[in-house]
Each structure stands twice: as structure tokens, then as C-alpha cells.
Short mmCIF file of the C-alpha atoms (twelve columns), coordinates in Angstrom:
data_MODEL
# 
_entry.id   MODEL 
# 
loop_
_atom_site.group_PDB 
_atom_site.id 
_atom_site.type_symbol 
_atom_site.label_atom_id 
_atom_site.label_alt_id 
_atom_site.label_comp_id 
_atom_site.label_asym_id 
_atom_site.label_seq_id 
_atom_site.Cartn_x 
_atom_site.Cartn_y 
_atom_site.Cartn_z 
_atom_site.pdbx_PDB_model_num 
ATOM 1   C CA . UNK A 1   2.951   30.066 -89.460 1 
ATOM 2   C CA . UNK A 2   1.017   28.677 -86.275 1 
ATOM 3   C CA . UNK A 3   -1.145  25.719 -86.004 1 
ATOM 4   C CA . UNK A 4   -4.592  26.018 -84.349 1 
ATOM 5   C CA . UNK A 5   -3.075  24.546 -81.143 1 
ATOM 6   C CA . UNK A 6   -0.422  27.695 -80.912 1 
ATOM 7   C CA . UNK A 7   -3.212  30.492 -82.166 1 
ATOM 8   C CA . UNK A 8   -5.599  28.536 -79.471 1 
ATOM 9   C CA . UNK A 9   -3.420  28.534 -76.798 1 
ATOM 10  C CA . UNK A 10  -2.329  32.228 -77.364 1 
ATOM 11  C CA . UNK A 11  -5.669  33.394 -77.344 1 
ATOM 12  C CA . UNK A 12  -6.212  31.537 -73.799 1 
ATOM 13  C CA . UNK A 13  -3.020  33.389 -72.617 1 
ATOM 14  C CA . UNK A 14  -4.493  36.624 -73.905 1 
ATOM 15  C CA . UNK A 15  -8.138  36.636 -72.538 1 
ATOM 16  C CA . UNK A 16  -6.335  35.340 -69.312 1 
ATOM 17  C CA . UNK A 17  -3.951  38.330 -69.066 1 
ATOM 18  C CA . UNK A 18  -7.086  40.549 -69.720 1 
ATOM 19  C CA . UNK A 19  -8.958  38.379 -67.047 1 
ATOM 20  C CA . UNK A 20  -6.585  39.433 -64.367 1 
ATOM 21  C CA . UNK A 21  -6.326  43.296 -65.408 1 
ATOM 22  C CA . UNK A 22  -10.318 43.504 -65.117 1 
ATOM 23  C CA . UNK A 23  -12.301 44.338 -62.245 1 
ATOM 24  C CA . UNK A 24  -15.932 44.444 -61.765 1 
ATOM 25  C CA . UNK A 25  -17.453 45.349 -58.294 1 
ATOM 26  C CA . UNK A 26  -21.084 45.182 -58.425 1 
ATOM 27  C CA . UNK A 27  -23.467 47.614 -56.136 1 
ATOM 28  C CA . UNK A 28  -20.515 48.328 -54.103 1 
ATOM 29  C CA . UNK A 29  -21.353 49.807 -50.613 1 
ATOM 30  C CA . UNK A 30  -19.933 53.147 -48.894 1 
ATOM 31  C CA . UNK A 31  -20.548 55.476 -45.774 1 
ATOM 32  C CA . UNK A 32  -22.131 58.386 -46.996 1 
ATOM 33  C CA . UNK A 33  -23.832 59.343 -50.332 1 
ATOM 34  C CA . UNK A 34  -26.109 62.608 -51.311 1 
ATOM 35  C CA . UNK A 35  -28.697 62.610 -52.551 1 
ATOM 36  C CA . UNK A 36  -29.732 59.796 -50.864 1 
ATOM 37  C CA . UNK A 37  -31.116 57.976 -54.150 1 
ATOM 38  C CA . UNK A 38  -27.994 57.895 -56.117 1 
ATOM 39  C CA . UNK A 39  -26.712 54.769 -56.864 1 
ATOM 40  C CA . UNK A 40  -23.415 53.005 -58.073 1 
ATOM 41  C CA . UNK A 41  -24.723 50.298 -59.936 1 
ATOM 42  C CA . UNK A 42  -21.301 49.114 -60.461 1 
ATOM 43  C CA . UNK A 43  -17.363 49.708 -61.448 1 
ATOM 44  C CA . UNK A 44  -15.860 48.284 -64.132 1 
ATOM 45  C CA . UNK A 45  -11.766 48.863 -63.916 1 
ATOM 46  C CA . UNK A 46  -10.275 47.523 -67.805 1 
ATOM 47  C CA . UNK A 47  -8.308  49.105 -70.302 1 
ATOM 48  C CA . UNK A 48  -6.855  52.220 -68.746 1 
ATOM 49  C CA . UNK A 49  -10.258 53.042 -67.467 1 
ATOM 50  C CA . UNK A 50  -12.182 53.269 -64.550 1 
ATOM 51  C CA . UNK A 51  -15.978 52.980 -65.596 1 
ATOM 52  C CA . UNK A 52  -18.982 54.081 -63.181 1 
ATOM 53  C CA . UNK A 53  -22.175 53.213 -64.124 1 
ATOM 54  C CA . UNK A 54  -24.839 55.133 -62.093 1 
ATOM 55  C CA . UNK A 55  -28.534 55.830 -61.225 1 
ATOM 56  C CA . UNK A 56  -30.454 58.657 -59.753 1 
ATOM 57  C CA . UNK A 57  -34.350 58.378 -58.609 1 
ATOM 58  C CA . UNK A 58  -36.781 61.368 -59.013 1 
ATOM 59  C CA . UNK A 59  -38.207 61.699 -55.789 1 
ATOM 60  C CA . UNK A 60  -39.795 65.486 -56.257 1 
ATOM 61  C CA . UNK A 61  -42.324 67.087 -58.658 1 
ATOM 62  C CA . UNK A 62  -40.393 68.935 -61.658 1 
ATOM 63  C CA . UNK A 63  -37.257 67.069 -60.859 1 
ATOM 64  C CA . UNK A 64  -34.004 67.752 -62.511 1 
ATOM 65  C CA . UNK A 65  -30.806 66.543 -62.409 1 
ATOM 66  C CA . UNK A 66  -27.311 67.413 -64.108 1 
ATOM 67  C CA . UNK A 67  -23.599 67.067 -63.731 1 
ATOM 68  C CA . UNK A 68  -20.653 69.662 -63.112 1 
ATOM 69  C CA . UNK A 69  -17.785 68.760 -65.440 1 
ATOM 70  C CA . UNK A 70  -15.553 68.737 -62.136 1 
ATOM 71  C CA . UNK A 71  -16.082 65.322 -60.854 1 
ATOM 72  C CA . UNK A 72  -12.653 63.696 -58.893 1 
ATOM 73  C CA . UNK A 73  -11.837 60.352 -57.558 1 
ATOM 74  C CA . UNK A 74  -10.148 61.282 -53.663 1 
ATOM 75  C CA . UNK A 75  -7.955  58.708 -52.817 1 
ATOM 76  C CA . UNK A 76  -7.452  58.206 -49.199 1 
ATOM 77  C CA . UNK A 77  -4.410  60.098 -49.096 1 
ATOM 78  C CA . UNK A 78  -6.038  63.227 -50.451 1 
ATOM 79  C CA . UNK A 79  -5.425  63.137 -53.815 1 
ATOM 80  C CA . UNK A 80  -7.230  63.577 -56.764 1 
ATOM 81  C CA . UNK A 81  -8.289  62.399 -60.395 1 
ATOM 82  C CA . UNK A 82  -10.243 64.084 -62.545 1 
ATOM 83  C CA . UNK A 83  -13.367 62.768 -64.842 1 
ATOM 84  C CA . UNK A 84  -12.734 61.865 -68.634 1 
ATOM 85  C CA . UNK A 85  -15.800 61.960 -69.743 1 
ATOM 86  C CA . UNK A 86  -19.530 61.414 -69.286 1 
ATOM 87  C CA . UNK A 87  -22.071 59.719 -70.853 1 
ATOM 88  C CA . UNK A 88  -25.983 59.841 -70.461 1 
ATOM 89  C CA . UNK A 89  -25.962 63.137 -68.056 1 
ATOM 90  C CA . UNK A 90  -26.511 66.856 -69.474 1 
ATOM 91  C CA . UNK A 91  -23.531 69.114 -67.750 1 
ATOM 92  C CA . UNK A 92  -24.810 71.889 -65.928 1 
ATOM 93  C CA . UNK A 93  -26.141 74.379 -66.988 1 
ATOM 94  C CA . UNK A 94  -28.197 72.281 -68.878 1 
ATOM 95  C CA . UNK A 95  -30.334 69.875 -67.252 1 
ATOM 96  C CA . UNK A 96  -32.266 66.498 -67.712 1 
ATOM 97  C CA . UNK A 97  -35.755 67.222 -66.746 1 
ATOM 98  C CA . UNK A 98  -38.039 64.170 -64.636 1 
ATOM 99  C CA . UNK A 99  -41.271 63.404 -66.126 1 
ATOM 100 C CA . UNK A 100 -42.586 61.742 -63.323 1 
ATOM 101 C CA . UNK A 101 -41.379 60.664 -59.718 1 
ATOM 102 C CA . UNK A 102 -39.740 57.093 -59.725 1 
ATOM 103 C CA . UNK A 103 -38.356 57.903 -62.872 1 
ATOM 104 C CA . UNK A 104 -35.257 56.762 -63.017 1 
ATOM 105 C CA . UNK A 105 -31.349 58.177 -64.751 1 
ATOM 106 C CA . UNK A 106 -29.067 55.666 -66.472 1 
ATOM 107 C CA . UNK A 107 -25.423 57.242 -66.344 1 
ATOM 108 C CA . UNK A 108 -22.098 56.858 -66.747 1 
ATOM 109 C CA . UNK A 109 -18.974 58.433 -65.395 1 
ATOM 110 C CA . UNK A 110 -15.809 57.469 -66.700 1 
ATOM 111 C CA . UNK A 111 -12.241 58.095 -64.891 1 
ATOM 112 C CA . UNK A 112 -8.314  57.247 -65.481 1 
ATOM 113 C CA . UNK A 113 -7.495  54.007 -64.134 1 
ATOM 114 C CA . UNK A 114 -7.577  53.369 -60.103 1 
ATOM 115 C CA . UNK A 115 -4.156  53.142 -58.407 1 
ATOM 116 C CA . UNK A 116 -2.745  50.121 -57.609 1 
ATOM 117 C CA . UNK A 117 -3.950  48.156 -54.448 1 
ATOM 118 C CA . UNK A 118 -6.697  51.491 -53.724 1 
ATOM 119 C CA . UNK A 119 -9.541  49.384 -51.478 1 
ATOM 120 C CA . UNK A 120 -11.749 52.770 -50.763 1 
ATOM 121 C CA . UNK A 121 -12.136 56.372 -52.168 1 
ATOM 122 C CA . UNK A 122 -14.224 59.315 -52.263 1 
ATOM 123 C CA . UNK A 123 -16.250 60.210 -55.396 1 
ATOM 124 C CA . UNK A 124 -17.549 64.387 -55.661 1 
ATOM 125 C CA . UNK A 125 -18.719 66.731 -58.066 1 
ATOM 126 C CA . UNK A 126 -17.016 70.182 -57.099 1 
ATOM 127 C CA . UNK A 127 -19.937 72.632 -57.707 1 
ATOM 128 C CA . UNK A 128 -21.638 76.000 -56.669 1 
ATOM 129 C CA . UNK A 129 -24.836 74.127 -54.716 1 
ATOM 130 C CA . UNK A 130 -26.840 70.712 -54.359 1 
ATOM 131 C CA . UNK A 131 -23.402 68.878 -55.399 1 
ATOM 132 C CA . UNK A 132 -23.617 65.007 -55.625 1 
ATOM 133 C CA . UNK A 133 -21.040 63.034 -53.184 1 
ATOM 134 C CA . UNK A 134 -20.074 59.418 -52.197 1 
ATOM 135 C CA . UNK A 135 -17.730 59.240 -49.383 1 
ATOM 136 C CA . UNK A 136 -16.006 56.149 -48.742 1 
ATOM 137 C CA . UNK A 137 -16.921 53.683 -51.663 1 
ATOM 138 C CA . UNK A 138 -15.745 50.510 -50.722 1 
ATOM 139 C CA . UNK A 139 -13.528 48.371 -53.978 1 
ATOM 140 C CA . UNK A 140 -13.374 45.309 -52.352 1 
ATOM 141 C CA . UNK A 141 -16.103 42.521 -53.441 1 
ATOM 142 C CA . UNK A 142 -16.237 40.426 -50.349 1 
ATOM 143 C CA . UNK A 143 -16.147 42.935 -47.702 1 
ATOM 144 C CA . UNK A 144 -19.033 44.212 -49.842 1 
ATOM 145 C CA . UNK A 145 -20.656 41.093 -49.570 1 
ATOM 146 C CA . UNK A 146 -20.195 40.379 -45.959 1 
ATOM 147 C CA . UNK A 147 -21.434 44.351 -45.615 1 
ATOM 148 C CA . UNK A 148 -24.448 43.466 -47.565 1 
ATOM 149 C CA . UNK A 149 -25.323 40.331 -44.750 1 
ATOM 150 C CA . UNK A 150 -25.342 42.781 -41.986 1 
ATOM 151 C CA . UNK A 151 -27.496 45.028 -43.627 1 
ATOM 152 C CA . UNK A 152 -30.208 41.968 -44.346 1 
ATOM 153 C CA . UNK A 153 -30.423 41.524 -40.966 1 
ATOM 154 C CA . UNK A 154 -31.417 45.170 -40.093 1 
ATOM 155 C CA . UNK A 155 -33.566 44.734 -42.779 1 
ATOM 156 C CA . UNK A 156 -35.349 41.672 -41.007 1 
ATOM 157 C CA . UNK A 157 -35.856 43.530 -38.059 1 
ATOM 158 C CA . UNK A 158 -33.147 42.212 -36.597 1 
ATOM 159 C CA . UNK A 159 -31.071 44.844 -34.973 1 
ATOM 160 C CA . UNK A 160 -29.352 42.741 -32.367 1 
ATOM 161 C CA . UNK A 161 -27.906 40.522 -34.871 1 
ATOM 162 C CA . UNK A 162 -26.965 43.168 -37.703 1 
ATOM 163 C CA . UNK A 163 -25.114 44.798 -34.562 1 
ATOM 164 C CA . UNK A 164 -22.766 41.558 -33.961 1 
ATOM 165 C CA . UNK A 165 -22.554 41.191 -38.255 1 
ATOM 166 C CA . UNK A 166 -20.990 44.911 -38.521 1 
ATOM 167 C CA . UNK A 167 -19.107 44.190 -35.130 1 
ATOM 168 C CA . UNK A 168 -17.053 41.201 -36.612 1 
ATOM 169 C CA . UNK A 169 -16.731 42.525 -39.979 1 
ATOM 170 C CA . UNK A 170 -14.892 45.801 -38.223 1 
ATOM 171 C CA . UNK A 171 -13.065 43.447 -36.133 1 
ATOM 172 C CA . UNK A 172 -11.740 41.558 -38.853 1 
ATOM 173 C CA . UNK A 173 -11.091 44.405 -41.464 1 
ATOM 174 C CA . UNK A 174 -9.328  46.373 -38.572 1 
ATOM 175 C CA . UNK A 175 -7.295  49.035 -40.201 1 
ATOM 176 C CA . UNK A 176 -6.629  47.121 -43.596 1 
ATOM 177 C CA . UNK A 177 -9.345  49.198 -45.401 1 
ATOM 178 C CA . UNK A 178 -9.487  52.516 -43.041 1 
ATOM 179 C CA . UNK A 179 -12.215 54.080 -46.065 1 
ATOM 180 C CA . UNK A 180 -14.216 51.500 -44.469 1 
ATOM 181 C CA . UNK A 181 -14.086 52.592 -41.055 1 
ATOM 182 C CA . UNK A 182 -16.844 55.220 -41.609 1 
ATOM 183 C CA . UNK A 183 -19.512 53.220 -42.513 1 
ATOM 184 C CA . UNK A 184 -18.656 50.366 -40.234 1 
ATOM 185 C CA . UNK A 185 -18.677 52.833 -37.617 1 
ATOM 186 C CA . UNK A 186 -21.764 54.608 -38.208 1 
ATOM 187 C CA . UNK A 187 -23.690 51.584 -38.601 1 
ATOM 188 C CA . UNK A 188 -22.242 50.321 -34.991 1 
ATOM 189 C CA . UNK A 189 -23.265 53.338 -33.190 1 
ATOM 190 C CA . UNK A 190 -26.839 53.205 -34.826 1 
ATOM 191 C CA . UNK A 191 -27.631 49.955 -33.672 1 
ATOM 192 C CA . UNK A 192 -26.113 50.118 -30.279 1 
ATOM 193 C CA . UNK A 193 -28.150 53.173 -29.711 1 
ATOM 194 C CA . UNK A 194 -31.346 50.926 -31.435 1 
ATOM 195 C CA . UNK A 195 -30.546 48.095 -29.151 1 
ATOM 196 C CA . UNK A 196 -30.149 50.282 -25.615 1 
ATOM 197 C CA . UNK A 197 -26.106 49.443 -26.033 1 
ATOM 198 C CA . UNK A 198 -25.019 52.791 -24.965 1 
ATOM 199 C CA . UNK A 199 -21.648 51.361 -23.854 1 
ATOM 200 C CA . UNK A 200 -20.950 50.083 -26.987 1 
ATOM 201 C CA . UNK A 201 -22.525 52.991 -29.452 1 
ATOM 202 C CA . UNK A 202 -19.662 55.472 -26.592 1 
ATOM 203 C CA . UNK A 203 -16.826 53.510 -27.501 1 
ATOM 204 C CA . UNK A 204 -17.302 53.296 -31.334 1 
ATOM 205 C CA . UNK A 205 -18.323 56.970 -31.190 1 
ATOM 206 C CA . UNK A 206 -14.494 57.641 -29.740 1 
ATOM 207 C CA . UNK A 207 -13.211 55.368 -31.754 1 
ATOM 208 C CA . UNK A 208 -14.703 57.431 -34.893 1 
ATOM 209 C CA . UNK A 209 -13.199 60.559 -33.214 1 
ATOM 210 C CA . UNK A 210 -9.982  59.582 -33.041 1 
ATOM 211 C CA . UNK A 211 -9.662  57.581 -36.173 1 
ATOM 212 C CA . UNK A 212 -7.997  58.753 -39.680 1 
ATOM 213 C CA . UNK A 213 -10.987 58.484 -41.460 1 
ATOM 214 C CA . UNK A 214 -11.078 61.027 -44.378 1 
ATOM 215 C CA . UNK A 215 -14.296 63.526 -44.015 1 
ATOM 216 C CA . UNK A 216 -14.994 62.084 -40.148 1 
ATOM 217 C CA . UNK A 217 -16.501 65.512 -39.206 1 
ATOM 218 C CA . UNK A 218 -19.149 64.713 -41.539 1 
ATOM 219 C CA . UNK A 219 -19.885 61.258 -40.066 1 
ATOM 220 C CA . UNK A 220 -20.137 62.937 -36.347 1 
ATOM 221 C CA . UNK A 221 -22.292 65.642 -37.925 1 
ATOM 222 C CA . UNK A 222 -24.728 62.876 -39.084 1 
ATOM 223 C CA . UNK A 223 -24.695 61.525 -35.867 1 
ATOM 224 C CA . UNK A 224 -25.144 64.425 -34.070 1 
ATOM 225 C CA . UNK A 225 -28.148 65.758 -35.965 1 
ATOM 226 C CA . UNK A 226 -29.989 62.349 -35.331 1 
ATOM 227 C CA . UNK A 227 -28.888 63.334 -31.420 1 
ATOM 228 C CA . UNK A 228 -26.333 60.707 -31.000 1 
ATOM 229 C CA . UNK A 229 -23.033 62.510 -28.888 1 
ATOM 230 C CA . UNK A 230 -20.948 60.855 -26.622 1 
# 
């Protein structure tokens, strides 16, 4: 039989080992989202499971809201897994129906585990019309974090600097996380264009062009309807 040391010490070993096979990234970040006021409010990764836990805002009189039962992860590579199941969020037909604007839905979204090593990927609900999308969530906690700087200083009013933040970061993630390269690139053009950096906002427009990114034609349509072509 063990001694408390050995059941201790096993139990340390164990809620290590479980430790290492969790992930958590909070609010994580990504290049394009509809509607605009859905939210990841985080991803927990633990036994087996990939866990979403999202928010949607009311915005319009008579709001509604529902799911289609065909929600995929889309790996980089084009690939696809399937939803397991849903909590929180009537699936459509049926629909949860706002009592108010502001009002806010709690849901959750639950998926097979991520692959191995998988830094970015594409969340959609296949559906008939008004489907919900998140194109290029990035998995990675500290580019999230550095992401989240740059933005605070757009926030401040500070274009200029924001511009050299989102600059460096794209510099120093260079094609290690190419899910990335949407948002990094659409932020880059915006602000050159804000800060009279046409230069700049041309040669991260071509370099959007000719990148790999998954869905870029939707990234140069946003640009494009906003007037920005180079």
C-alpha cells in the first residue's frame, strides 16, 4: 500500500501531466469576424476537447440569433472538423429572441481536439443566409498579447505608433503563423493609409496579394470597399 508521500507525489505527477495537456487562450484575436459583435471569450483545449465559449450583442430591435448544426474548425490547410455539440444556443430553425439591445448571449461551442502544433484556424457555420464566421483566430497567447498592445495604441489615438507595434510584430512572426498574416496585414494598410504612408499601406497591400493566406480575397474585398486599392 502507499504512504502519503507516494499518493502525494503521484497526484503532483498527475495534475502536472494534465497541466501540460491544457490550454486556455483568453479573448484570443483574429482577422475577420461577422457579425461584428461576436465574441470568443476564450478556448479551453483539455480532455479530448476543444471548448469555445462565446458571446453575441443585440444591436437591433427584435433581435434574434441561432446556430446551424454545421459549424467546422478550417485548419490552414483546408481541412475540416465538425462541431460536437452546443450548449446555450437554439439550432436554427428555432431561435433565441433579444429582449432588449445590449442584451447579451452566453454560448458554448464544443469541437474534437485541435491538431497538434495548429497556431491559427478558421471557425464557420455553413448555412443558407446571415451565417456567423471568424477567419483567422489566432491560438497563440503572446502573439495575442503583443496584438492586443498595438491595438491600445490605436485606441489612444495613436496611429503612428500602433503602425510601428503591428509592423514589428509582422516582422517578427514572419511566416511562422501565416493565419496571422491577415490581420497583421489589414491592420498595416489601415494605418498607413490613416497616417498618409501610402508607400507603406502599397507594399503590404502586395504583400497580402501574393501571400498564402486562406480567404485573402475577402481581406482585399474589405479593403476595397473602404476604397483602399493599390
Amino acid at each position: 500500500m502507499k504512504d502519503g508521500k507516494d499518493v502525494f507525489l503521484t497526484i503532483i505527477i498527475l495534475l502536472f501531466a494534465a497541466a501540460i495537456q491544457a490550454q486556455v487562450i483568453e479573448h484570443p484575436n483574429c482577422g475577420m469576424k461577422s457579425p461584428n459583435t461576436l465574441v470568443i471569450d476564450r478556448i479551453e483545449t483539455a480532455n479530448g476537447t476543444s471548448v469555445f465559449y462565446c458571446s453575441v450583442e443585440n444591436q437591433i430591435k427584435d433581435g434574434y440569433f441561432c446556430a446551424d448544426k454545421n459549424i467546422h474548425i478550417i485548419y490552414p490547410d483546408g481541412t475540416r472538423t465538425l462541431l460536437n455539440a452546443s450548449r446555450g444556443i437554439p439550432v436554427c430553425p428555432d431561435v433565441h429572441n433579444f429582449k432588449s439591445i445590449g442584451e447579451q448571449l452566453d454560448f458554448v461551442l464544443t469541437f474534437p481536439p485541435l491538431k497538434k502544433g495548429t497556431v491559427s484556424i478558421d471557425l464557420t457555420e455553413d448555412c443558407e443566409a446571415n451565417c456567423f464566421s471568424f477567419y483567422g483566430i489566432i491560438l497563440d497567447n503572446e502573439l495575442n498579447k503583443k496584438i492586443n498592445n498595438a491595438f491600445v495604441s490605436a485606441e489612444k489615438g495613436e496611429p503612428a505608433q500602433s503602425l510601428m507595434s503591428f509592423s514589428k510584430i509582422a516582422d517578427e512572426t514572419g511566416d511562422t503563423n501565416p493565419g496571422a498574416e491577415g490581420l497583421l496585414y489589414l491592420n498595416i494598410i489601415k494605418l498607413s493609409v490613416t497616417t498618409g504612408n501610402k508607400v507603406k499601406a502599397a507594399e503590404y497591400y502586395r504583400k497580402l496579394q501574393s501571400s498564402g493566406l486562406p480567404r485573402k480575397s475577402l481581406y482585399l474585398n474589405h479593403l476595397n470597399s473602404q476604397g483602399i486599392r493599390y
